[in-house]
C-alpha positions as CSV (number, residue, x, y, z in Angstrom):
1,X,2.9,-28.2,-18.7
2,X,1.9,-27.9,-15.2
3,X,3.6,-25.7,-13.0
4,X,3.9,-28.5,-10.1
5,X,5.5,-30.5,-12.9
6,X,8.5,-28.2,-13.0
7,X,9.0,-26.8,-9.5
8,X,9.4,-28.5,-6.6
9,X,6.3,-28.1,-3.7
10,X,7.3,-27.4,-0.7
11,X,4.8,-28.1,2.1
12,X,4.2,-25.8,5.1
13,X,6.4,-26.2,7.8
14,X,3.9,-27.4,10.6
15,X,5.5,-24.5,13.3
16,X,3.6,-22.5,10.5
17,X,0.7,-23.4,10.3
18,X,-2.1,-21.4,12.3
19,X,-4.0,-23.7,14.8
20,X,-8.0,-24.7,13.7
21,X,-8.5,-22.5,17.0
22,X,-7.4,-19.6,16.1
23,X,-10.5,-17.0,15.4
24,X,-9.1,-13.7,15.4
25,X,-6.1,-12.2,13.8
26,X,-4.7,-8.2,15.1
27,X,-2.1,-6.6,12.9
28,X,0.4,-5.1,15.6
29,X,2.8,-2.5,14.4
30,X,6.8,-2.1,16.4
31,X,8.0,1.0,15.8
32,X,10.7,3.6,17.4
33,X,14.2,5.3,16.4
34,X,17.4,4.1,14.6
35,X,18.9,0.7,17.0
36,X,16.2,0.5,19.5
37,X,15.8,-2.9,19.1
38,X,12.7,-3.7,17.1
39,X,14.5,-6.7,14.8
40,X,15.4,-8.2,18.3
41,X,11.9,-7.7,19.4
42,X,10.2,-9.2,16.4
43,X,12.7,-12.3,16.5
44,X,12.2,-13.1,19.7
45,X,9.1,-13.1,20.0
46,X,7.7,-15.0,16.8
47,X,6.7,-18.2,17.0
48,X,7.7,-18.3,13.2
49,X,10.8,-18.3,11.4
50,X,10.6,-13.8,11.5
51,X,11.2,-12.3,8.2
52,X,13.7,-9.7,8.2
53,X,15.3,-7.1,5.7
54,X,18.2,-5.8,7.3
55,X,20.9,-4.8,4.7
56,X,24.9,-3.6,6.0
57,X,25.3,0.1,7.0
58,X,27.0,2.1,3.8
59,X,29.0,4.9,3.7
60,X,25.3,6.0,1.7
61,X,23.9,6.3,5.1
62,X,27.1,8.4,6.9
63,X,25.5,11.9,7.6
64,X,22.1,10.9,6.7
65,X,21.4,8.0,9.6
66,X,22.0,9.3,13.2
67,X,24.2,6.5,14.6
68,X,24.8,7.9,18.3
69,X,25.1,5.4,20.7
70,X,24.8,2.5,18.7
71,X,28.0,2.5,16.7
72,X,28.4,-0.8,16.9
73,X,25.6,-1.2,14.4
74,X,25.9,-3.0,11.1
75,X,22.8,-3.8,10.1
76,X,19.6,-1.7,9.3
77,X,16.2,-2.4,8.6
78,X,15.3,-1.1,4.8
79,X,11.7,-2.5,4.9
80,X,10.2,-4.4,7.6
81,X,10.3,-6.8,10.0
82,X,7.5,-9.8,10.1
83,X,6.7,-12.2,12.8
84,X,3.6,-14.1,14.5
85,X,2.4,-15.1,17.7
86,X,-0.6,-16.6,19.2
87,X,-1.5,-14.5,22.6
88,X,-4.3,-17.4,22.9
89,X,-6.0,-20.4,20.7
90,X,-8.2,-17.9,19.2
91,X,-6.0,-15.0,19.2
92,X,-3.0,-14.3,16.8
93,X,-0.9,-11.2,16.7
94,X,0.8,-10.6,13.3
95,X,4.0,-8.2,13.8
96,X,5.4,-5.7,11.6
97,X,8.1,-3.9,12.4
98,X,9.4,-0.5,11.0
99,X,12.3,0.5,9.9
100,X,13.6,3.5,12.3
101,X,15.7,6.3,9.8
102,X,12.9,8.9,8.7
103,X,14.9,8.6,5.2
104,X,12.2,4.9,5.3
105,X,9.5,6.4,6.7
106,X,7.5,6.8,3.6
107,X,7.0,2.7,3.9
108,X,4.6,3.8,7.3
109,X,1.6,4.5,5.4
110,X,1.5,0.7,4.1
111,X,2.6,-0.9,7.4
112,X,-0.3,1.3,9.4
113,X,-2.8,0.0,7.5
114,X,-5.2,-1.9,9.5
115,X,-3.3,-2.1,12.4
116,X,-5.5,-2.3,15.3
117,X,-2.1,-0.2,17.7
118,X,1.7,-0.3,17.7
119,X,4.7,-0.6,20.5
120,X,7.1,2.0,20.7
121,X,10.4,0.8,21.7
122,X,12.8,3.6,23.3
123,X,16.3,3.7,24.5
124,X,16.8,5.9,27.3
125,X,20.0,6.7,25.7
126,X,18.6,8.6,23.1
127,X,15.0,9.4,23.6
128,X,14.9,12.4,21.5
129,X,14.6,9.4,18.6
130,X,11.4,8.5,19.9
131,X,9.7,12.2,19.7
132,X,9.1,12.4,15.9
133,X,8.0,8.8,16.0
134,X,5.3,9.4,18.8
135,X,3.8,12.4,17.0
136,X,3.4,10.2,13.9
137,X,1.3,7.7,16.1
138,X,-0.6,10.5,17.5
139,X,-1.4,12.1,14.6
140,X,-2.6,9.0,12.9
141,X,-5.1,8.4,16.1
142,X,-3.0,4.5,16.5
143,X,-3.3,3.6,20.3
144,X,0.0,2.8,21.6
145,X,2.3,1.6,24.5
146,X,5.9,2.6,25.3
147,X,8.2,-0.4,25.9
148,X,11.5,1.0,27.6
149,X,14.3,-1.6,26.2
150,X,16.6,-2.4,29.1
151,X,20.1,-2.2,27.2
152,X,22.8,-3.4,30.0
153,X,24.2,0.8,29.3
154,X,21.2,2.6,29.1
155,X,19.9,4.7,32.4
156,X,17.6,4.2,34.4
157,X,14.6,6.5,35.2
158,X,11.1,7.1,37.2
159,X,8.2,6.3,35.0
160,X,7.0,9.9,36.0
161,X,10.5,11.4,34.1
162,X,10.1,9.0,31.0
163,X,6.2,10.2,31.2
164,X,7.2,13.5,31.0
165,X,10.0,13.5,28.9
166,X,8.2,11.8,26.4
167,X,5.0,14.1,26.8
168,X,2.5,10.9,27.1
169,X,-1.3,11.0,28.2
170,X,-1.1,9.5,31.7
171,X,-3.3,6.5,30.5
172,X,-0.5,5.4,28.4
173,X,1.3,2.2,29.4
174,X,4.9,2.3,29.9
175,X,6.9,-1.0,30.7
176,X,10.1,-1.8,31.0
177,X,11.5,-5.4,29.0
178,X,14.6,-7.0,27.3
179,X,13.8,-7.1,24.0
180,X,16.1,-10.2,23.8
181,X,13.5,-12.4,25.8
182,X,11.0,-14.1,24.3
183,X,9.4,-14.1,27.4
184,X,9.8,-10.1,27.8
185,X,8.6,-9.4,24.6
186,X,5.2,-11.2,25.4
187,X,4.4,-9.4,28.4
188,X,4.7,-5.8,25.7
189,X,2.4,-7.3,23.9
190,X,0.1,-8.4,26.3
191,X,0.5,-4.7,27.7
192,X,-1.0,-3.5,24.6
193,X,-3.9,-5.9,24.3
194,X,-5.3,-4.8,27.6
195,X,-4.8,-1.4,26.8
196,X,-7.0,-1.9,23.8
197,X,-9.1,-3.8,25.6
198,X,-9.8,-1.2,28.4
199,X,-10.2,1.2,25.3
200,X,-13.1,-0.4,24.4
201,X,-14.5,-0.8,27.0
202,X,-14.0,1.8,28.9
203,X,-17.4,4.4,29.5
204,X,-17.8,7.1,26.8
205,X,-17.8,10.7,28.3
206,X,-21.2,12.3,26.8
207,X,-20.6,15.1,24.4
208,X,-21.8,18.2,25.6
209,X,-24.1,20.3,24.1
């Protein structure tokens, strides 16, 4: 019997469908602590329905998970995050975002692969979450940007301090956004492009001999 026979066919939703235009596809990785935002992030800035798998908080994770300052939490990220966007008509960015417990990081190694760099989303609540995570990108040789999420509680601070407290390269974008807005979460994103950009072409220094 034919499969089609027995199951209905659904076709593609047209909101899904990529555009003849598009040329170019860049797998972009969102990483960063434990309720920094990245679900947000990824939601709000797909123009697709994002995937998620967030699962309820246990008492499994109490003493394991580091829930300071977001208490309020019930949800968690156990495998990733997936959404799209089109920077252009011949541009698409494909999103996948991390979960933040180290307990999941062992699922990096898949999500890294082939991604051309990755946003790191802080909270200047708790930026020691953020340390481990930017040695991991580091380490890896993944070009990043630092997106500062603007919670209505969280501190402010000098880009300088963040810079330093975060021990970045000065060449290292840092911006500021809501990762609630659509709109805010674009301009990330386009923060990272033309810091790739400017990567490649920027002159190389010659090696000396």
């Amino acid at each position: 019997m034919d499969y089609r026979d027995s199951e209905p066919f659904h076709a593609p939703r047209s909101e899904d469908m990529l555009p003849d235009s598009a040329a170019a596809a860049v797998k972009v990785v969102i990483v960063g602590g434990f309720g920094v935002g990245k679900t947000t992030l990824v939601g709000a800035v797909s123009e697709i329905r994002p995937l998620t798998t967030e699962e309820t908080m246990t008492q499994a994770g109490v003493g394991v998970d580091d829930p300071r300052g977001v208490k309020s939490k019930t949800e968690t990220t156990v495998a990733m995050d997936f959404g799209r966007i089109s920077i252009n008509e011949e541009l698409v960015l494909y999103l996948f975002g991390t979960p933040g417990q180290e307990r999941f990081w062992f699922l990096w190694n898949g999500l890294f692969e082939g991604a051309l760099g990755a946003v790191v989303l802080v909270d200047t609540r708790r930026l020691e979450v953020s340390f481990d995570v930017i040695g991991r990108l580091e380490e890896r040789g993944v070009p990043f940007v630092v997106a500062v999420n603007d919670f209505p509680e969280s501190p402010s601070y000098p880009v300088d301090d963040l810079r330093t407290a975060l021990d970045l390269p000065e060449q290292v974008p840092i911006v500021v956004c809501d990762a609630r807005s659509r709109g805010s979460a674009r301009d990330v994103l386009m923060a990272l492009m033309r810091y790739l950009y400017a990567m490649t072409t920027a002159p190389r220094t010659p090696e000396l001999l």
